[in-house]
FIGUDREN-381411 format. One record per residue (C-alpha): residue in three letters; residue number from 1; z negated, y negated, x negated. Coordinates in steps of 0.1 Angstrom, whole numbers, padded with zeros to 4 digits. Layout:
# residues N
<'ala', NUM, <Z, Y, X>> ...
# end
This chain:
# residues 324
<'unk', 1, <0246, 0123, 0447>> <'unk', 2, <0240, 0154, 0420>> <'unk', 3, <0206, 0147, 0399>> <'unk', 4, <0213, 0142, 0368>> <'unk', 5, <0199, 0160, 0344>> <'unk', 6, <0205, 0142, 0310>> <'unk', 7, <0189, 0115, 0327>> <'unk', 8, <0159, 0134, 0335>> <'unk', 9, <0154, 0149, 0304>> <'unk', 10, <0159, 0116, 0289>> <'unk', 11, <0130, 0104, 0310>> <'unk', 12, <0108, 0128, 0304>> <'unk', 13, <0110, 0127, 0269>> <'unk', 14, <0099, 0090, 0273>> <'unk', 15, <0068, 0100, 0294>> <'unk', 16, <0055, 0122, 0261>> <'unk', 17, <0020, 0134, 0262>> <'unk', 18, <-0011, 0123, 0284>> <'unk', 19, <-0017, 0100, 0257>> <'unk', 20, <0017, 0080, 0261>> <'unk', 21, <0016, 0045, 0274>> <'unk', 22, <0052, 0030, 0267>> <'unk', 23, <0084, 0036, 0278>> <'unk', 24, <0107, 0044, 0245>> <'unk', 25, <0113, 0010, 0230>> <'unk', 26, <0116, -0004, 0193>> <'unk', 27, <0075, -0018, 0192>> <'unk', 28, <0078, -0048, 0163>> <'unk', 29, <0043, -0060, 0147>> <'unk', 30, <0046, -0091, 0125>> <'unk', 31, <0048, -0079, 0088>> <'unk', 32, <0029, -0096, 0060>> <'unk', 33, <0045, -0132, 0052>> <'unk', 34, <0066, -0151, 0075>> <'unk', 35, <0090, -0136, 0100>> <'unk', 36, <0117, -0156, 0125>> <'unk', 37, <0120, -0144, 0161>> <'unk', 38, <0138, -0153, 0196>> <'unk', 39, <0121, -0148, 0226>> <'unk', 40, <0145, -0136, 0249>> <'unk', 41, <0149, -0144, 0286>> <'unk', 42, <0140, -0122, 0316>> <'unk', 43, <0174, -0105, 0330>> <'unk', 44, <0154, -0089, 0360>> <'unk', 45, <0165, -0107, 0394>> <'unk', 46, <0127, -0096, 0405>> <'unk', 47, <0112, -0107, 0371>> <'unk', 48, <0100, -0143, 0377>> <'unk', 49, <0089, -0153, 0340>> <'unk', 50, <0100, -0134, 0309>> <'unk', 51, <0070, -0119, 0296>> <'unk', 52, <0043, -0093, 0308>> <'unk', 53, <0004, -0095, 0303>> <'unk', 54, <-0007, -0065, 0294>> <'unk', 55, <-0044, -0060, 0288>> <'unk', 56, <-0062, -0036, 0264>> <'unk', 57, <-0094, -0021, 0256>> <'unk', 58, <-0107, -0010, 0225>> <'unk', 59, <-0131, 0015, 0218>> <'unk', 60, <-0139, 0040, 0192>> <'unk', 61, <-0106, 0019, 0167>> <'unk', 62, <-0085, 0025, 0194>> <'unk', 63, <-0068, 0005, 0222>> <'unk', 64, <-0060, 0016, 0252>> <'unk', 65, <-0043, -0002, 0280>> <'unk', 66, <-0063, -0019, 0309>> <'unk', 67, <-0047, -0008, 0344>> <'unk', 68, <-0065, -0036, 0359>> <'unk', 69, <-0047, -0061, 0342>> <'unk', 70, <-0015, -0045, 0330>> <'unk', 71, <-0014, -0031, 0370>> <'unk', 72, <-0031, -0046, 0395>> <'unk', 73, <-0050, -0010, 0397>> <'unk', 74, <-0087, 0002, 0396>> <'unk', 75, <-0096, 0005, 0358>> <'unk', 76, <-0128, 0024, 0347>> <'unk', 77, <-0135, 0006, 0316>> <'unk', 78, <-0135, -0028, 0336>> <'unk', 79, <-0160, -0014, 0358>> <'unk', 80, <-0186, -0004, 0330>> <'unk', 81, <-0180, -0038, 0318>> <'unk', 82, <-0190, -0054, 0353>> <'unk', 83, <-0219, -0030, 0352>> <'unk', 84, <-0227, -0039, 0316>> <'unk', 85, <-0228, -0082, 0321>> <'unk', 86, <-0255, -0074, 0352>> <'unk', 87, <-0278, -0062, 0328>> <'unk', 88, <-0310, -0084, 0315>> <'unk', 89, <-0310, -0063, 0282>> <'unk', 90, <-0287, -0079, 0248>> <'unk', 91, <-0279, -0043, 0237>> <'unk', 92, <-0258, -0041, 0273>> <'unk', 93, <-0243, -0072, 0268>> <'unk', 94, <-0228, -0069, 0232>> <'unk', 95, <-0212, -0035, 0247>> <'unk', 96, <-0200, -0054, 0274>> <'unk', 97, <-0185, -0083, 0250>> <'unk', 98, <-0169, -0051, 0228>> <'unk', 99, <-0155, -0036, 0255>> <'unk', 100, <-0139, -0067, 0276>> <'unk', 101, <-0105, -0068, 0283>> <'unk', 102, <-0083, -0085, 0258>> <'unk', 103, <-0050, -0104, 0275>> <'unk', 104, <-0017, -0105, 0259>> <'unk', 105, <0018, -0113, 0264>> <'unk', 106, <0044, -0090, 0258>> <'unk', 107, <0082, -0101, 0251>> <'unk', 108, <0118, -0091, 0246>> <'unk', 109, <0127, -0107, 0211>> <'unk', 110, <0151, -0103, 0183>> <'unk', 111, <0137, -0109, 0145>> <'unk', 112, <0163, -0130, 0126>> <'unk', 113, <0177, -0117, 0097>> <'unk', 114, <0171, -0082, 0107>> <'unk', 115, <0199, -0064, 0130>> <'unk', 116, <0193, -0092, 0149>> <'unk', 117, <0216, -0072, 0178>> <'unk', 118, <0186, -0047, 0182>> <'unk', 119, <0159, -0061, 0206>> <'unk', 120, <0126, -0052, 0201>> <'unk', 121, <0092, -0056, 0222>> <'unk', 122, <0065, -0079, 0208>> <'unk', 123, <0029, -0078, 0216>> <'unk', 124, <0013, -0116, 0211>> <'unk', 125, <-0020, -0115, 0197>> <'unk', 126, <-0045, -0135, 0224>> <'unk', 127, <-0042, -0167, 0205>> <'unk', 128, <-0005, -0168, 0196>> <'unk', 129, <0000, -0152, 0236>> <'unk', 130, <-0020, -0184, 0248>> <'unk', 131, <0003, -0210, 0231>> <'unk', 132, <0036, -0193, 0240>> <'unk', 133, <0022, -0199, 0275>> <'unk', 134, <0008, -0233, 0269>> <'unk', 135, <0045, -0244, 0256>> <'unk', 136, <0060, -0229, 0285>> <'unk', 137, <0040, -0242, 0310>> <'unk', 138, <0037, -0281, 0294>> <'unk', 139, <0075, -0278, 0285>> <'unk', 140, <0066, -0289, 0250>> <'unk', 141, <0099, -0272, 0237>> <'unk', 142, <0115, -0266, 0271>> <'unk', 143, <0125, -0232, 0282>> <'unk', 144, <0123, -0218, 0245>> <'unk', 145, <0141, -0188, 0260>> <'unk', 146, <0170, -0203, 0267>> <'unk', 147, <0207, -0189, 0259>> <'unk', 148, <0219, -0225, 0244>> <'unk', 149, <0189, -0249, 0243>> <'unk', 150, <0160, -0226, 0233>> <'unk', 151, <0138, -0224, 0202>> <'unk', 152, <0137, -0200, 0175>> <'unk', 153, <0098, -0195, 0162>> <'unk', 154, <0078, -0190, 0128>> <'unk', 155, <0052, -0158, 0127>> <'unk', 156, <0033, -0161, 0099>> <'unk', 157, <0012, -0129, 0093>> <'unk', 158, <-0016, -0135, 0065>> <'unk', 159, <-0038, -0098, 0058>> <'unk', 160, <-0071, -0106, 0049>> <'unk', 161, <-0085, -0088, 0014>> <'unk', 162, <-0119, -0078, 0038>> <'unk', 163, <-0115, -0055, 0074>> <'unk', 164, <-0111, -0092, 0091>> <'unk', 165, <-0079, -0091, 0121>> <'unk', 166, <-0046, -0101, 0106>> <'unk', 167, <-0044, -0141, 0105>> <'unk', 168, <-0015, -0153, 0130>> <'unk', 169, <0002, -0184, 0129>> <'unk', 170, <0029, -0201, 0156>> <'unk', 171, <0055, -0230, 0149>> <'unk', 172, <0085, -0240, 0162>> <'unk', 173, <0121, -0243, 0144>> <'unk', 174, <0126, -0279, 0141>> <'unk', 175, <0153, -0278, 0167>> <'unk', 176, <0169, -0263, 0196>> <'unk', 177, <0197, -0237, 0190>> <'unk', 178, <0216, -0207, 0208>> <'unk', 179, <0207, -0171, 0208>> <'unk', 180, <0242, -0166, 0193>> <'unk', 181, <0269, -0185, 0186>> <'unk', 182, <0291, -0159, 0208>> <'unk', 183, <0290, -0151, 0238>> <'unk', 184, <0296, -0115, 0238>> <'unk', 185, <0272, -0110, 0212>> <'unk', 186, <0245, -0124, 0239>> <'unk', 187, <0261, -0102, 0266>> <'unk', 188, <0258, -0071, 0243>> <'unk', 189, <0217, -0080, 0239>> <'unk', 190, <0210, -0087, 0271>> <'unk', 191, <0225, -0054, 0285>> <'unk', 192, <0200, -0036, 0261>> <'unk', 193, <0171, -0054, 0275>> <'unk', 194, <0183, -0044, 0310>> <'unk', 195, <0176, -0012, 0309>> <'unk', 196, <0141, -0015, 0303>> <'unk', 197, <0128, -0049, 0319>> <'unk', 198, <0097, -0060, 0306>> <'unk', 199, <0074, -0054, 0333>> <'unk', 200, <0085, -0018, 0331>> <'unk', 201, <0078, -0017, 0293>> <'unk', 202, <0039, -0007, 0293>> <'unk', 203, <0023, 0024, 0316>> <'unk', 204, <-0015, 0028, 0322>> <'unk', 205, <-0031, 0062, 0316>> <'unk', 206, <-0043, 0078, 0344>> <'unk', 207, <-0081, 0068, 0352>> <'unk', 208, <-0094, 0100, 0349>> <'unk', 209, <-0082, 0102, 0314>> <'unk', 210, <-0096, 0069, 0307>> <'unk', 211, <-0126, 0077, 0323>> <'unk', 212, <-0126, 0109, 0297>> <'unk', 213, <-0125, 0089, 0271>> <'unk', 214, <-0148, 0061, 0281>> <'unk', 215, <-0174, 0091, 0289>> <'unk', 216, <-0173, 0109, 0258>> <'unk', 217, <-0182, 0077, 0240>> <'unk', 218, <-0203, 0063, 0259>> <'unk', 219, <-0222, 0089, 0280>> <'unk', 220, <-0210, 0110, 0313>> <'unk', 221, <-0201, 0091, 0340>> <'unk', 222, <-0202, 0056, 0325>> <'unk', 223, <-0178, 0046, 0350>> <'unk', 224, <-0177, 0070, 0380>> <'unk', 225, <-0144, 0068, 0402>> <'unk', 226, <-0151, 0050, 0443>> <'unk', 227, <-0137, 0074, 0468>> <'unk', 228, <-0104, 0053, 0480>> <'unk', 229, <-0104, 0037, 0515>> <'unk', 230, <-0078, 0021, 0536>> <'unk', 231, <-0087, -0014, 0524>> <'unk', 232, <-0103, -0014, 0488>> <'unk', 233, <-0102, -0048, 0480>> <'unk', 234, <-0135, -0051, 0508>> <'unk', 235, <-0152, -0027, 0496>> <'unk', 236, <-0146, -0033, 0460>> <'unk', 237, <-0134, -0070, 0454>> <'unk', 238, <-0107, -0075, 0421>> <'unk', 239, <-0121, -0107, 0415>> <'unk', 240, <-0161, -0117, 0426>> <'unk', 241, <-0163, -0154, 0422>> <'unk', 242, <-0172, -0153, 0461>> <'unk', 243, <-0204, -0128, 0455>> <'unk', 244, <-0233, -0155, 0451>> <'unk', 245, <-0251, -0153, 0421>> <'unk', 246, <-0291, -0149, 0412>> <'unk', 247, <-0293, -0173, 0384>> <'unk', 248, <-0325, -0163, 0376>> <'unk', 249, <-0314, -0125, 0368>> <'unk', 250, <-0279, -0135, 0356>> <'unk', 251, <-0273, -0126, 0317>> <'unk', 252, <-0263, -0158, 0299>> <'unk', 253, <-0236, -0145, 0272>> <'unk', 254, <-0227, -0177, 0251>> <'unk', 255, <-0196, -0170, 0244>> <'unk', 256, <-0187, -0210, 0241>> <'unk', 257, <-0155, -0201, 0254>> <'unk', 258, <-0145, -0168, 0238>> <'unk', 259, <-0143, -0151, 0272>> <'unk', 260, <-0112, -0155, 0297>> <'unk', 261, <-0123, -0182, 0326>> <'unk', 262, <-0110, -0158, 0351>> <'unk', 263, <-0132, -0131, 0339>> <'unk', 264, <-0164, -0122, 0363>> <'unk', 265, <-0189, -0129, 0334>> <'unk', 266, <-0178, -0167, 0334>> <'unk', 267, <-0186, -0167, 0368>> <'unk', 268, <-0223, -0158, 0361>> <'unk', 269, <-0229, -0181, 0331>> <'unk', 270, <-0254, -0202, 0329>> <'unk', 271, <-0237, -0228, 0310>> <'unk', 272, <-0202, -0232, 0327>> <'unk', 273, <-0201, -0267, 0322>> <'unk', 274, <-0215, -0270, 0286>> <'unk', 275, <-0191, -0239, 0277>> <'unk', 276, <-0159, -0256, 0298>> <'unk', 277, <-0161, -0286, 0272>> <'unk', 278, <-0159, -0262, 0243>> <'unk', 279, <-0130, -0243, 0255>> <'unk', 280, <-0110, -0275, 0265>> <'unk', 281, <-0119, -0287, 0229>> <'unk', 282, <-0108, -0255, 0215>> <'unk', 283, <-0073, -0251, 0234>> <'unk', 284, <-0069, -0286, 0222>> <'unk', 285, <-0030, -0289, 0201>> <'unk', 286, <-0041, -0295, 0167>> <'unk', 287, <-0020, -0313, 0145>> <'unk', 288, <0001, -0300, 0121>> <'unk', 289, <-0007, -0310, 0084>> <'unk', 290, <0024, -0323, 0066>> <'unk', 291, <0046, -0300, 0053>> <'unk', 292, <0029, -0275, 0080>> <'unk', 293, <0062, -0272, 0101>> <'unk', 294, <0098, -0275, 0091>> <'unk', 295, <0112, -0314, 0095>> <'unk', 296, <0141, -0319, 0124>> <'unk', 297, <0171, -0318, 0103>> <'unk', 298, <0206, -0313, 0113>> <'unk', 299, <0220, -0279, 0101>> <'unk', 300, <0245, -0280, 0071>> <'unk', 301, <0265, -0258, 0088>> <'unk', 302, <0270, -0266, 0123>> <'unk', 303, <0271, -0237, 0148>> <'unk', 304, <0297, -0227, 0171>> <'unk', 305, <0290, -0247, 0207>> <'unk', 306, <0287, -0219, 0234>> <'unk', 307, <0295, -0235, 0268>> <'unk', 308, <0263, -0237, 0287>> <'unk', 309, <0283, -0233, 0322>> <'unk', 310, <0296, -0198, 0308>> <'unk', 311, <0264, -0186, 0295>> <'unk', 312, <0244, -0198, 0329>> <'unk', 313, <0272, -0175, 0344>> <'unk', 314, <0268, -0144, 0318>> <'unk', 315, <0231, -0146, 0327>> <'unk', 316, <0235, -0147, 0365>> <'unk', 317, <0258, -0118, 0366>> <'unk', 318, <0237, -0095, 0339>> <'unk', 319, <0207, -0106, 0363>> <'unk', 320, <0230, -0091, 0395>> <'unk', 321, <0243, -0063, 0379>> <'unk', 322, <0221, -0022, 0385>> <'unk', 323, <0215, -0002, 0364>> <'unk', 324, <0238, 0024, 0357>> 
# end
């Protein structure tokens, strides 16, 4: 088969400069007010949920994104951070806090009311990321990605008047309701989102660029590269909950449950238990005041049934289909 070269300029466009780190998609960031979205459902046959955690550092009022997490691959700025939490002295562990990993999820959606035929790729923020994957997992709202039976979603985006992080909030349409009322309108979206599946949305930088970057912060070789080995994961473990810990010379952080419990400075705290309680109180559902979220009404003006049997078939096929 002849290369082709459209496709390859195409693709290279996409890859951009060393500083690039997604493929060429429509980003969307929740504006100021309240926005309506639709997650949309995974149409990858290898793709076994329909979102990507992608993780990201920050340093210096930038982010950058964490190959560790977003890759399953060595990351430099994950490293420094290990180094950072083994340290006795309060300076090292403030860094360490600043530097941390930060998990999202990121998702195929369309906004409502806005060319709701163009799909666009959302980045959660931590909190909103956690309940989207709360209600998935507890099947509060069932599969809200679902062509027929799924859930539309309020973002409401407040802006603080101070430098304080945008103030998200998450609730649920009253009621369940199709991505479209036809179904060539679904076929036409989900063909879009095809052609870049979600796990293929987000690239890592190389390390040695990251590395760059971490060192002219932060001092020359902050985070020095291991020569690689035939077996890396025994000389340098991904996770190190099996390494036995001096509790004596362990740095107790007191987050009170700001920190991920998979991350390796949980496994070193002093107060695990005591800081357990706190996040189990804090991941708690709160109730909804009245008037908080919109009442379970039955629309005015009912939509157009799509058979479930013909959508479940549209999916499978999209989901079978190559890419051209």
């Amino acid at each position: 088969m002849p290369i082709n070269i459209e496709r390859v300029k195409q693709m290279r466009e996409q890859m951009g400069s060393d500083q690039s780190q997604y493929v060429q998609v429509d980003m969307w960031r929740p504006p100021e007010g309240r926005s309506v979205i639709r997650m949309l459902p995974s149409v990858s046959s290898t793709e076994e949920v329909p979102f990507k955690t992608v993780g990201y550092h920050s340093i210096s009022k930038r982010s950058h994104i964490c190959p560790r997490v977003t890759s399953d691959s060595e990351c430099p700025f994950c490293k420094f951070v290990d180094t950072l939490f083994q340290s006795k002295a309060q300076a090292d562990l403030d860094l360490a806090k600043a530097l941390r990993v930060q998990r999202k999820a990121a998702w195929w959606i369309i906004v409502r009311g806005q060319d709701e035929k163009s799909p666009k790729v959302w980045v959660s923020s931590p909190k909103i990321s956690r309940q989207l994957l709360d209600h998935l997992a507890a099947s509060e709202y069932g599969d809200y990605t679902d062509l027929t039976e799924g859930r539309d979603f309020n973002i409401d985006a407040v802006i603080p008047a101070t430098d304080s992080p945008i103030q998200y909030t998450l609730t649920a349409k009253g009621s369940p309701s199709p991505l479209f009322t036809s179904k060539e309108d679904m076929k036409e979206v989900l063909l879009k989102i095809k052609e870049s599946p979600i796990s293929e949305v987000f690239t890592c930088m190389a390390y040695e660029k990251l590395a760059g970057i971490l060192d002219s912060v932060h001092g020359k070789g902050a985070a020095p590269k291991q020569e690689k080995v035939e077996h890396p994961v025994e000389v340098e473990p991904k996770h190190q909950e099996s390494t036995p810990a001096d509790t004596t010379t362990q740095p107790n952080p007191r987050c009170y449950s700001e920190f991920d419990s998979k991350d390796v400075e949980c496994s070193r705290c002093k107060i695990t238990k005591e800081c357990s309680a706190a996040r189990t109180e804090k991941e708690k559902p709160k109730k909804e005041p009245v008037g908080a979220s919109e009442p379970v009404k039955t629309d005015p003006t009912p939509k157009a049934k799509v058979e479930e049997q013909d959508v479940d078939d549209l999916l499978a096929d999209i989901r079978g289909k190559k890419k051209e």
